[in-house]
C-alpha positions in Angstrom: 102.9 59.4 111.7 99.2 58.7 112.1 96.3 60.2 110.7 92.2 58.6 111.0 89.6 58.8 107.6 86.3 58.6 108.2 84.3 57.8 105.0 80.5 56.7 104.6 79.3 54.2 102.2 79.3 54.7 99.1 80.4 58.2 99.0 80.7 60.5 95.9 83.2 63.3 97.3 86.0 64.0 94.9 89.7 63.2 96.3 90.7 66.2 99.0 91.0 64.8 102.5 92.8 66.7 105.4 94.1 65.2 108.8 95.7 66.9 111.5 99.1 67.7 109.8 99.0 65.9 106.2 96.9 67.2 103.2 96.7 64.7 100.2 96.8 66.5 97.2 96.8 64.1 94.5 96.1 60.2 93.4 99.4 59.2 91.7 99.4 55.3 91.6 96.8 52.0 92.7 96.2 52.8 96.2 98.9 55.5 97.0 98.7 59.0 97.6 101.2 61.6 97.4 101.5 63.3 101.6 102.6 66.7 101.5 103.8 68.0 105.3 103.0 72.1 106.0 105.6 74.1 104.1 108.7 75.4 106.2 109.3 78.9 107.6 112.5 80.9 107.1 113.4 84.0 108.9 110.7 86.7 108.7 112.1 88.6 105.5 113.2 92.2 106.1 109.9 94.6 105.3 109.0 97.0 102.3 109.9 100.4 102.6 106.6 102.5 101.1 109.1 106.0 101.2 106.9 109.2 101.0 103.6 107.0 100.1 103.9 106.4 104.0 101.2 108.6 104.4 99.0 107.8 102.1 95.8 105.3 102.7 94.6 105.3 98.8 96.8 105.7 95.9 95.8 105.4 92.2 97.1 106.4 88.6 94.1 107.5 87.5 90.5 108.1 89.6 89.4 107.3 92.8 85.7 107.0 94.4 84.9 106.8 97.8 81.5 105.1 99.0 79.3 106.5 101.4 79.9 106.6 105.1 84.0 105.7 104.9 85.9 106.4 107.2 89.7 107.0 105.6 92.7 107.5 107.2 95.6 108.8 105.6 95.8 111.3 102.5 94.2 110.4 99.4 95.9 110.9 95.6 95.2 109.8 92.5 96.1 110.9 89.2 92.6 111.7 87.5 89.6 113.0 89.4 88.8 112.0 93.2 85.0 111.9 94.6 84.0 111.0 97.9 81.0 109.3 99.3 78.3 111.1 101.6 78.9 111.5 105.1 82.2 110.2 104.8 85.4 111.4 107.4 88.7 111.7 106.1 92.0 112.2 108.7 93.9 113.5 105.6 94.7 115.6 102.3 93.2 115.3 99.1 95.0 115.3 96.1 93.8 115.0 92.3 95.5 115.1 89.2 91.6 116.3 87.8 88.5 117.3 90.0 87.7 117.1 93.6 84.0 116.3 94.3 83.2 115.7 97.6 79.7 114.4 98.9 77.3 115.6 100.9 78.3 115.9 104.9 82.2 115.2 104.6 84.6 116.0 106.9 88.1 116.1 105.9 90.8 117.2 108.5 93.3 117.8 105.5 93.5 120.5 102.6 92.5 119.8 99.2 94.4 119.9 95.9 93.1 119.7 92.7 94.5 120.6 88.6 90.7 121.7 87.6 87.6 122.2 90.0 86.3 121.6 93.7 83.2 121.2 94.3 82.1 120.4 98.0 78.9 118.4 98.6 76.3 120.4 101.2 77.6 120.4 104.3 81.2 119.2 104.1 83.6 120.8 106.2 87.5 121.2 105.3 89.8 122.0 108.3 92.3 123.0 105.8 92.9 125.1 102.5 91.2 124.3 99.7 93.9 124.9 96.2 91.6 124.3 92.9 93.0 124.6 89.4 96.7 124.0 90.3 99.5 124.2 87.0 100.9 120.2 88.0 100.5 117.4 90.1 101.2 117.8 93.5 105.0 117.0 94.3 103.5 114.7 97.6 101.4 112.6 95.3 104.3 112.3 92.7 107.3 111.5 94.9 104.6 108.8 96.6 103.4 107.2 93.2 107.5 106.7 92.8 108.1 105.4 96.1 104.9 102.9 96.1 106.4 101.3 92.8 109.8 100.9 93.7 107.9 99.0 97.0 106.2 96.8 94.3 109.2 96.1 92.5 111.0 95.5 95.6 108.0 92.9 96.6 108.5 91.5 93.0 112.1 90.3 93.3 112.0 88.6 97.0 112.6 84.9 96.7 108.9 83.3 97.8 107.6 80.1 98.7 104.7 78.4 96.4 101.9 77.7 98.4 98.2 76.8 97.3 96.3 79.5 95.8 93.2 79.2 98.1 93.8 80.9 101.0 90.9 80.6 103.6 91.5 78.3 106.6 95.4 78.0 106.7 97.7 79.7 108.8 101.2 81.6 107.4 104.0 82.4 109.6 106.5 85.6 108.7 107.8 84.6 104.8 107.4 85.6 101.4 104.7 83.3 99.8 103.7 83.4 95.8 101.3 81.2 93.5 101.3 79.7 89.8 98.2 81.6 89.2 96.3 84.0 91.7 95.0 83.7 94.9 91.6 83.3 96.3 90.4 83.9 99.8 87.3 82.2 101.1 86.6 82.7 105.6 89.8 83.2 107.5 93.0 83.6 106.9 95.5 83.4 109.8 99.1 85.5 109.7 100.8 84.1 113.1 103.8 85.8 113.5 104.4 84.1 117.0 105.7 87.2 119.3 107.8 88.4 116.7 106.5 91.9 116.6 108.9 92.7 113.1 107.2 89.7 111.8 106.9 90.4 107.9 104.3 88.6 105.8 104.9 89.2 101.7 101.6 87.7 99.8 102.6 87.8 96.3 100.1 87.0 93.1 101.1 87.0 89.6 97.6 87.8 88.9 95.1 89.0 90.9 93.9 88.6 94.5 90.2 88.1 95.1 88.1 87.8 98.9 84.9 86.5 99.0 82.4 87.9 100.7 82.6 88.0 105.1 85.9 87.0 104.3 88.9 87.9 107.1 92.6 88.1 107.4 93.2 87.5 111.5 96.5 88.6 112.8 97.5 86.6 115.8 100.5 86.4 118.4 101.9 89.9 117.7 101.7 90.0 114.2 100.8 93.5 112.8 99.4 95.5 109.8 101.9 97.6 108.8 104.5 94.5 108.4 101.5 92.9 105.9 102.1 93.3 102.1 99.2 91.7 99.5 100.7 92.2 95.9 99.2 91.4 93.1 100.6 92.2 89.2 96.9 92.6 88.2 93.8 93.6 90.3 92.5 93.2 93.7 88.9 92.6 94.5 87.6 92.4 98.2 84.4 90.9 98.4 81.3 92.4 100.6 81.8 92.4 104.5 85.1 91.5 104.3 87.7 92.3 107.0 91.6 92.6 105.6 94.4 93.7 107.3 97.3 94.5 105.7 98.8 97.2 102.8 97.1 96.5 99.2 99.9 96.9 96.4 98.2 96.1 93.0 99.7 96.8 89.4 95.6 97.5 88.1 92.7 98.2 89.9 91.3 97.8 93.7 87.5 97.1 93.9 86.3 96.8 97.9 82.7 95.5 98.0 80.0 97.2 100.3 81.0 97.5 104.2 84.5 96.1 103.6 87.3 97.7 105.8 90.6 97.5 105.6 93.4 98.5 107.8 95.9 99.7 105.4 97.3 101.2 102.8 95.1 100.5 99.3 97.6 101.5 96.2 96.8 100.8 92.4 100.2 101.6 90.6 98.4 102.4 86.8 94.2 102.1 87.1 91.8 103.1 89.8 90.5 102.6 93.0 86.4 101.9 93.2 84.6 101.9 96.7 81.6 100.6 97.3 79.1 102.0 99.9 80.7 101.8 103.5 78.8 101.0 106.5 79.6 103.2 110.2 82.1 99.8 110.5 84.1 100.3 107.6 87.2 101.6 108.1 90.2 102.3 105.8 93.4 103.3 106.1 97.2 104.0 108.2 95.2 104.6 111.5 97.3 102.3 113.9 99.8 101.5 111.3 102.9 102.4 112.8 102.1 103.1 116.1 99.5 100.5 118.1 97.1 98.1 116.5 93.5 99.0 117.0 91.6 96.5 119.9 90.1 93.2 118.2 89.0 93.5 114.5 86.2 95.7 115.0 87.3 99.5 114.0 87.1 103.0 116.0 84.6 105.1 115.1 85.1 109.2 115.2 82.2 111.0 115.1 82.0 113.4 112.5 79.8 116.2 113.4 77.2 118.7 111.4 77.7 122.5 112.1 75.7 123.4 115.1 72.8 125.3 115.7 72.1 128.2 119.1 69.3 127.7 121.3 68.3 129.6 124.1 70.2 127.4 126.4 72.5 126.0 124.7 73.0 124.7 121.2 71.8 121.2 118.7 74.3 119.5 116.3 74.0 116.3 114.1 76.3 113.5 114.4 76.4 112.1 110.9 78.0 108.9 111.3 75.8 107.8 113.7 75.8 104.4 114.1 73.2 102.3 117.0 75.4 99.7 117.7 78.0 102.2 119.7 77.2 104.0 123.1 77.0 107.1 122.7 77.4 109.9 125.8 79.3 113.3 126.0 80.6 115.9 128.6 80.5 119.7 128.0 81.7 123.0 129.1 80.4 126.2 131.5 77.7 123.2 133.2 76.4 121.9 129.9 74.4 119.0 129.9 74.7 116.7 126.6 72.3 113.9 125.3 72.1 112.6 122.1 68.8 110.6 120.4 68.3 107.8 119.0 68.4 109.1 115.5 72.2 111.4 116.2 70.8 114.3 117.6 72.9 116.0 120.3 71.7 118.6 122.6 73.0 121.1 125.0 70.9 122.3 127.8 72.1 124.4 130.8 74.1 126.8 129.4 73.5 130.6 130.5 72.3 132.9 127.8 75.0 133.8 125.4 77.2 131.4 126.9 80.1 129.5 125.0 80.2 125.8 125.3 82.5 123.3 124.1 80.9 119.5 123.8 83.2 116.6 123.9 81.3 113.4 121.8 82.1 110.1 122.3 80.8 106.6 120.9 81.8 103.8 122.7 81.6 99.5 121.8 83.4 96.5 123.4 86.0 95.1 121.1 86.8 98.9 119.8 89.3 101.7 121.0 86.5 104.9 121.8 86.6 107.5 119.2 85.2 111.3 120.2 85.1 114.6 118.7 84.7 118.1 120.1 82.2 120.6 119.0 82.0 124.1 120.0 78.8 127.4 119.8 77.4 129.6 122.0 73.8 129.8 123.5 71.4 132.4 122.0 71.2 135.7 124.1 68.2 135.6 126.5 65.1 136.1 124.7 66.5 135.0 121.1 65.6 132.2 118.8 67.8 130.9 116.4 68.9 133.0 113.3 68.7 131.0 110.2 71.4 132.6 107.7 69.9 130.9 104.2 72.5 128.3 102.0 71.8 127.4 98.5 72.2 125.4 95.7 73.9 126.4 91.8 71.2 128.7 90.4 70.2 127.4 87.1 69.6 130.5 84.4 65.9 130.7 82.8 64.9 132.9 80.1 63.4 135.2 82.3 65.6 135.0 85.3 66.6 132.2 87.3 66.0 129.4 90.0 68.0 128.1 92.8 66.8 125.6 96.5 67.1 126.8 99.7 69.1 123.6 101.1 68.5 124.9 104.7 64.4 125.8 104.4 62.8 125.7 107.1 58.9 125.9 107.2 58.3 127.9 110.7 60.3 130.9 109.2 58.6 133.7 106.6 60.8 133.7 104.0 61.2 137.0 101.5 63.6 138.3 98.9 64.3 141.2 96.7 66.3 141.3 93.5 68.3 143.7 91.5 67.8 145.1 88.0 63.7 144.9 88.2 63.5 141.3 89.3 61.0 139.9 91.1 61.7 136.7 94.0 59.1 134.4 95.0 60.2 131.2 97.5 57.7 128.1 97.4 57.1 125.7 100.3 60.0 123.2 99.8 62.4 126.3 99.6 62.9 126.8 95.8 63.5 130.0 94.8 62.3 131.8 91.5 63.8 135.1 89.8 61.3 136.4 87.2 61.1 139.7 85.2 64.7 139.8 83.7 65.5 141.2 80.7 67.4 138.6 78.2 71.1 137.9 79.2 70.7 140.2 82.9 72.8 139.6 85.9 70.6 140.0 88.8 71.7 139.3 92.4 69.2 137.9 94.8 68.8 138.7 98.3 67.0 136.0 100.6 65.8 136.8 104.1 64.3 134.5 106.7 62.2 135.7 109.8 61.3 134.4 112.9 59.4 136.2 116.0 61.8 136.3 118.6 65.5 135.4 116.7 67.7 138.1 114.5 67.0 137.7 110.6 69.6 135.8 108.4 70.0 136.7 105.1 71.9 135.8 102.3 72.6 136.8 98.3 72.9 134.7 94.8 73.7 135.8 91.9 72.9 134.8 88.1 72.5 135.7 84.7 69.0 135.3 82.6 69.3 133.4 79.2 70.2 135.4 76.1 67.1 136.4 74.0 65.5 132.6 72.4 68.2 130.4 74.3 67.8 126.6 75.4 69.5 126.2 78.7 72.9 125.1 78.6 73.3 121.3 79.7 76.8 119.8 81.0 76.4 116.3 81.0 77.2 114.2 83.8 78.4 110.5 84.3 78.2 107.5 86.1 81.3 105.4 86.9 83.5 104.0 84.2 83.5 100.3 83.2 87.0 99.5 81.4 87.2 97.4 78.3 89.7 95.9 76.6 90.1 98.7 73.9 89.1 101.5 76.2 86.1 101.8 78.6 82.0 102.6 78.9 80.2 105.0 80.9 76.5 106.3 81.3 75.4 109.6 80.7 72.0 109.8 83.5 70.9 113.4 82.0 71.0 112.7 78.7 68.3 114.2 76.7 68.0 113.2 73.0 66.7 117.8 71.8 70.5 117.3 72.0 73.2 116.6 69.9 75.7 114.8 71.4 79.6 114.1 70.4 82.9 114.0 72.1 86.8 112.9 71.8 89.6 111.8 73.5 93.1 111.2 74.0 95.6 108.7 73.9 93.6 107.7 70.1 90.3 106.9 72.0 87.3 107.1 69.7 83.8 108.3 71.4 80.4 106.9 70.3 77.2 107.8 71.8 74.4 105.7 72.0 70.4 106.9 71.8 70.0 105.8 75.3 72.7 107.9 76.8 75.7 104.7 76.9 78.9 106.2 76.5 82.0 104.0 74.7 85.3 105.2 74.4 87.3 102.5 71.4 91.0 102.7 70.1 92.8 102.6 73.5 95.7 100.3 73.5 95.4 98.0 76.5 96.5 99.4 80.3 96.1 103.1 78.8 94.5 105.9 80.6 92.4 108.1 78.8 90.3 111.2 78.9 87.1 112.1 76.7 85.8 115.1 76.5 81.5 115.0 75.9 79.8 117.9 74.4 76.0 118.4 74.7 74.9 121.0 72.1 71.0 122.4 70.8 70.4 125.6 68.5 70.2 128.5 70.7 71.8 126.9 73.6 75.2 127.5 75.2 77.4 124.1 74.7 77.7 122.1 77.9 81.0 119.7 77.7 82.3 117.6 80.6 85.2 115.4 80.9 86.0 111.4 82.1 88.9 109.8 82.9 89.4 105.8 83.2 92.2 103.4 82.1 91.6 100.3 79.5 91.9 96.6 81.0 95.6 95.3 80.7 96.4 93.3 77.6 94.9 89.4 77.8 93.2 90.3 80.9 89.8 88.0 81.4 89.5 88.4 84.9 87.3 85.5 85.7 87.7 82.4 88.0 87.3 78.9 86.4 85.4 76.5 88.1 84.5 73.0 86.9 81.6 73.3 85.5 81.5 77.5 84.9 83.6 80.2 86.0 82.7 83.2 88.1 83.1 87.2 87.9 82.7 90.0 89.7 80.5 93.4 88.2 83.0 96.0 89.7 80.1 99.2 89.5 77.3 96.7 90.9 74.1 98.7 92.4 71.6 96.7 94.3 68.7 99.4 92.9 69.0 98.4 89.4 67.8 94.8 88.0 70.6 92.4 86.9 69.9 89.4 84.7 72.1 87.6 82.3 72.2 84.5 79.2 75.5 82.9 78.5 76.1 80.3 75.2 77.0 76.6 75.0 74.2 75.9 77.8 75.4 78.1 80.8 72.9 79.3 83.5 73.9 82.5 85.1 73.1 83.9 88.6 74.1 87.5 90.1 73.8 87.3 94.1 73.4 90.8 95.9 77.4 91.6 96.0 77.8 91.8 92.0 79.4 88.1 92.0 78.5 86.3 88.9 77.9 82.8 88.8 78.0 80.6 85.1 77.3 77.0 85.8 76.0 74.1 83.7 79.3 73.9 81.1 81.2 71.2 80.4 84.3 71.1 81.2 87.1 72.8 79.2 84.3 74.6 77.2 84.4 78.5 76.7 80.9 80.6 76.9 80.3 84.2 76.2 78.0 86.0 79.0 75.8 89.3 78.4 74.7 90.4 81.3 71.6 93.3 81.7 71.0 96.0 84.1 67.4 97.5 84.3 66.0 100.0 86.2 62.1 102.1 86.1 63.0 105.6 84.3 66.6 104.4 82.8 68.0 103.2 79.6 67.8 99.2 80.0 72.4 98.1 79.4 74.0 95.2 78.6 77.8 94.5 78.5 79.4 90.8 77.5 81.9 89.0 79.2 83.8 85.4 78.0 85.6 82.9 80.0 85.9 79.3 79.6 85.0 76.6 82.7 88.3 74.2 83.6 90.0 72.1 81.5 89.0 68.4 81.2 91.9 66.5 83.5 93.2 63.1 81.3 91.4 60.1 81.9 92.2 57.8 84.1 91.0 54.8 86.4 92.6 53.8 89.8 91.2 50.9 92.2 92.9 50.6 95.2 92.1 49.6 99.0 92.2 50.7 102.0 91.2 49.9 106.0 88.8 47.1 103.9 87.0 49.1 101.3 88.1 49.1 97.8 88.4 52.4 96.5 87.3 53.3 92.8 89.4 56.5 91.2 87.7 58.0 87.8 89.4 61.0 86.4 88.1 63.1 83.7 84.8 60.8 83.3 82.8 63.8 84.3 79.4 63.5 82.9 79.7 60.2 81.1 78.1 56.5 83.1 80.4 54.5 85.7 79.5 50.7 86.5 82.1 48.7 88.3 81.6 45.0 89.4 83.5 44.5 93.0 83.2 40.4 93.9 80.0 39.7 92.7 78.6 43.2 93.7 77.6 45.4 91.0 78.4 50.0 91.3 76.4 52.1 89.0 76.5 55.6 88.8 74.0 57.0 85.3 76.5 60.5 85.3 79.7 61.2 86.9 79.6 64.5 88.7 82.2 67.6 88.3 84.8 67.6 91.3 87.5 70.7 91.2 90.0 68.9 90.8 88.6 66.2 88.3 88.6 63.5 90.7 85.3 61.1 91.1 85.4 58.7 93.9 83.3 55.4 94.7 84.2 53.7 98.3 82.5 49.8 98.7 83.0 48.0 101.9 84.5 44.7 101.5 86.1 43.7 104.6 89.8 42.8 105.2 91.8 40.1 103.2 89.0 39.7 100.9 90.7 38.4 97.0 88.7 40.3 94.8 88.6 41.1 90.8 87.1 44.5 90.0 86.4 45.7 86.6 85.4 48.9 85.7 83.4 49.7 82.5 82.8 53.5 81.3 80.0 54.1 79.3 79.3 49.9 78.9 82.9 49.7 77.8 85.5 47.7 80.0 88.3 50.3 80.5 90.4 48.3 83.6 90.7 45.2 85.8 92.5 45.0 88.7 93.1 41.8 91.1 93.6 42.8 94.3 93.7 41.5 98.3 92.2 44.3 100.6 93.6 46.0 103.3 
């Protein structure tokens, strides 16, 4: 076996060298290294059975949020409350242990299911029923949340092999593969499974799994994402951009960083699931899994498509996923013509008056299978415009009446309305519409007309009920996502207003305390516990608004940081870039927050613990703050090694870090003031000497002779 080092003078790497087949992992004696060969492959081990959770692309014990613009395929469940992102598509059921909330421009080819309220964003579109306030959990989500922990306990007794815990550059054939501590991927992965098409590939972490950002998982020679299990007994984070392939199996939660995409199944067997926003890219998911693997690693995209709108020959739509780095074209029906703009904007012309048409969309990109969608309306009759039938918003009561927007307004109609029981309607120029002249505590219904010359009018009704005589409005507070803790979790209330007196509970023991800025804090939990609080919002002559949150504590010990030599990183699972992030950290840290959330704490020594209080601000918000502690890498034992090799003598200080090296090699004097940090505690000095050269070298640490070593070089 041969293997060639190239080293310049006087380098000051630390000790990891790799050749073509040989890694050296460690110094163990004067001039020898331990050579470790690539670990051996057994027969691809047989694969998980997922049962009834088959279908399922996200799975969660308690909530799940979407981010804006996902694309998710597969049904969704979770055990508290579910909210999608805007302008998301979802090829699947919904189904919630709490609410549904969906965001704006959804569409979902599934039904939903939910144990308290639905409430669809404007317009979402549901192909299928829609079942709020339901007696129990849905049987599908049960039977699933059984099936997908007998597959994690299944993953958890398979014999593995130890490998290294940092992932990015290797390659894995088929196996079962574990770690001492977690693992950690950094650029590409590679699963080979060498034209075995069965090929299985069983990731397993004690801990947690964690991708950096633009990190990938490449399959190669056959290898597919359905046979791909990453496990992990705590979390799973995915870092921003990244692009993994393979089913997610995680005992707590599963953070995905912005535009990450995952083909897969994403389960978290007792916390939550958090998305951050999604790009037209971003993909999540069973599409492909079981059937064919999608071209390359860049996803299909489907259009999703607005309702559409008559003209007189033909008919608009939006496409809301619309995304300028596809092609985009489409074909339609009776001799319609379709083109679509640069902003999503489809048009069909050449239709005959009142004229059905059915428009096939498509959106095209090398490297992609072609996704399309099919859209159907008819053409006005001849001489018509458009009819506009009016949508609105919740009406919000006023002592007089009420208010509610026109989501739909459209300046070049007249807009009018009558109302019932004496009151009086008037519609300003951004469409919000006022009901004056009730008496106290009235219901009133509303009727809203708009006009065009030349189209039919559309109308519409909303209906209300004025304030009681001398009542506040009623306010039901809202929240933002939930951070966990360990002895419960923290939230933001964004409308809270301190006219009102605020208070709330919760189960499972949790205590609530509400700060004078509207910060939330839920104590009392015992560790890996879910837990609901119930916030009340109440002010004298006001109806009591109350609202409800779910979120699970952090499991017991958890301090879910990476060490580093001279720090440790973290990652801020409920980052947003429009907020200002700063942070302080004891014993001398300096902390950094790049643009994905990733905290950085350097300037430690090692083996020292700091605690870190990072900020969030934002213009018009309540300025938080929220501590984290973790502790940099233990100091390695001491130890100096001089050895030779190819005629240089080689100079091995271990756990120096920090404090002055001088070494005199022959007659040659080494200095070096301050020992850097290496990850694995290794400092190394290389002086040319030539070949066959006697020489004594001593080696002094801080002035003070710690070794001498006679030697003949090599």
């Amino acid at each position: 076996m041969t293997s060639s080092f190239k080293f310049a003078s006087k380098s000051r790497d630390f000790l990891t060298l790799n050749t073509s087949r040989v890694t050296i992992v460690a110094l163990v004696a004067t001039g020898a290294v331990l050579m470790m060969g690539p670990p051996g492959y057994a027969a691809s081990p047989a694969v998980i059975n997922l049962g009834s959770s088959n279908s399922f692309a996200v799975l969660a014990d308690t909530y799940i949020a979407t981010g804006a613009t996902s694309t998710i395929n597969g049904d969704i469940g979770a055990g508290a409350a579910i909210t999608t992102g805007a302008s998301s598509v979802h090829a699947g059921s919904l189904y919630a242990g709490a609410a549904i909330t969906t965001g704006a421009n959804n569409v979902i080819e599934g039904s939903l299911y939910a144990l308290a309220a639905i409430t669809n964003g404007a317009g979402t579109v549901v192909d299928g029923s829609q079942d709020p306030g339901q007696r129990s959990r849905s049987s599908s989500y049960v039977s699933a949340m059984t099936d997908s922990g007998a597959a994690m306990a299944d993953a958890s007794r398979r014999t593995a092999t130890e490998i290294s815990p940092a992932l990015g550059g290797t390659t894995l054939r088929a196996g079962v593969y574990s770690t001492s501590d977690f693992f950690t991927l950094t650029g590409t992965v590679t699963l080979d499974a060498q034209g075995d098409a069965n090929a299985v590939f069983i990731i397993r972490s004690p801990s947690y799994i964690v991708t950096a950002a633009n990190s990938t998982v490449n399959l190669a020679n056959g290898a597919q994402a359905k046979n791909v299990f990453w496990v992990a007994r705590s979390y799973i984070t995915l870092g921003a951009d990244s692009l993994v392939q393979g089913n997610m199996l995680a005992t707590g939660y599963v953070s995905l960083g912005a535009d990450t995409s995952v083909q897969g199944r994403i389960f978290s067997q007792s916390s939550y699931v958090l998305f951050g926003t999604s790009g037209p890219r971003s993909t999540f998911g069973v599409a492909g899994i079981g059937t064919t693997s999608t071209s390359g690693v860049i996803p299909s995209l489907t259009p999703a498509v607005s309702s559409s709108t008559p003209t007189s020959g033909g008919f608009t739509f939006s496409i809301t996923n619309y995304d300028g780095s596809y092609t985009w074209s489409g074909t339609a029906t009776n001799g319609g013509i379709v083109t679509i703009n640069s902003s999503g904007l489809g048009t069909v012309t050449g239709l005959a008056p009142n004229t059905s048409s059915t428009a096939t969309v498509t959106a095209k990109k090398i490297g992609a299978s072609d996704g399309s969608k099919t859209v159907s309306a008819t053409s006005l009759a001849a001489g018509l415009n458009a009819e506009l039938t009016p949508t609105f918003s919740s009406s919000t009561p006023t002592s007089g009446g009420f208010t509610f927007s026109i989501t739909n307004y459209d300046g070049s109609y007249t807009w009018s309305g009558t109302a019932t029981n004496g009151g009086i309607v008037t519609i300003n120029s951004s469409g919000l519409g006022t009901v004056t002249g009730l008496a106290p505590n009235t219901s009133s219904t509303a009727t809203v007309t708009a006009k065009k010359i030349g189209a039919s009018d559309g109308s519409k009704t909303v209906s209300a009920t004025s304030l009681a005589a001398g009542l506040n409005a009623e306010l039901t507070p809202t929240f933002s996502s939930s951070t966990p803790t360990s002895g419960g979790f923290t939230f933001i209330i964004p409308n809270y207003d301190g006219s009102y007196t605020w208070s709330g509970t919760a189960t499972n023991g949790g205590i609530v305390t509400i700060n004078s800025s509207g910060l939330g804090t839920v104590t009392g939990v015992l560790p890996n516990t879910s837990s609901t609080a119930t916030i009340i919002a109440t002010k004298t002559g006001a109806p009591t608004g109350s609202n409800t949150l779910s979120a699970t504590s952090s499991a017991a010990g958890s301090n879910n940081h990476t060490p580093k030599p001279d720090g440790f990183t973290f990652n801020i699972p409920n980052y947003d870039g429009s907020y200002t992030w700063s942070g302080t950290a004891t014993n001398g840290g300096i902390v950094t927050i790049d643009s994905s959330g990733l905290v950085t704490v350097k300037g430690l020594k090692r083996g020292t613990s700091s605690t870190v209080t990072i900020t969030s601000t934002k213009a018009g918000f309540p300025t938080f703050s929220q501590t984290m502690s973790g502790a940099s890498l233990a100091r390695s034992p001491q130890k100096i090694t001089v050895g030779s090799f190819k005629g240089y003598v080689a100079v091995y200080a271990m756990g120096y870090e920090g404090q002055r090296l001088s070494a005199k090699i022959g007659n040659d004097w080494v200095i070096v003031p301050s020992i850097p940090a290496a990850e694995n505690g290794v400092f190394r000095w290389v002086e040319p000497t030539g070949f066959g050269v006697d020489c004594k070298v001593r080696v002094f640490i801080d002035r003070v002779l710690v070794e001498t070593v006679f030697l003949t070089t090599k």
